[in-house]
N, C-alpha and C positions, 0 to 999 in steps of 0.2 A: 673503564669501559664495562658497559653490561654485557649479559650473556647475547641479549638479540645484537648486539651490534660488531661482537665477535663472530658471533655467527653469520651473519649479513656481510662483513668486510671478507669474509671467508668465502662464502658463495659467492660472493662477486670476485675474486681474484682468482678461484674456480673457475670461473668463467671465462673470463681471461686466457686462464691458460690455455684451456682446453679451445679457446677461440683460434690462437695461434700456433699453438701445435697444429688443428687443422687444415692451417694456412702453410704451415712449414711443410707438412709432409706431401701436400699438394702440389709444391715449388716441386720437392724433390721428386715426387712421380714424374712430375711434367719433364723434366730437365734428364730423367734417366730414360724417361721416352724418347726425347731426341734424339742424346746421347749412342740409342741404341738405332735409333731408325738411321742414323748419319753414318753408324760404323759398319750394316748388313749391306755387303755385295747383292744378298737377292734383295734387300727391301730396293738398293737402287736397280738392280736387274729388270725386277718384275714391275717394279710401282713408276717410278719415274724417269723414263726412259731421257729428258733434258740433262740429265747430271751422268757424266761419266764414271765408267765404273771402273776399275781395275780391270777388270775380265776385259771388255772391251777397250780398252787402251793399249791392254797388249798385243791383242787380237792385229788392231788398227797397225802396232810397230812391226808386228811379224808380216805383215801382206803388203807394205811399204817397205820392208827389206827385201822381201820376194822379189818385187815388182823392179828392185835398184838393180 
């Protein structure tokens, strides 16, 4: 092999990687956002009132004991 086509098979597997590396660490951002958004009592507190929270489930068994 010559020098240009060492060097050419190089930057192109370069590329490569650095293509999916990109794409990896992208997954993993995404996936620890969730990860994080799923496991925060205030993100479901404050942001999405449909999903029950812990806080509120308790809340609900404590005022349904009262009420028995």
């Amino acid at each position: 092999m010559s020098p240009f086509q060492i060097s050419f098979l190089y930057s192109a597997l370069n590329e490569t990687f650095d293509y999916f590396r990109d794409i990896y660490f992208e997954v993993l951002t995404q996936l620890e956002f969730l990860f994080h958004k799923s496991n925060s009592r205030e993100g479901l507190d404050n942001k999405d009132k449909s999903v029950p929270s812990i806080n509120r489930l308790d809340s609900k068994v404590q005022r349904e004991s009262i009420e028995t």
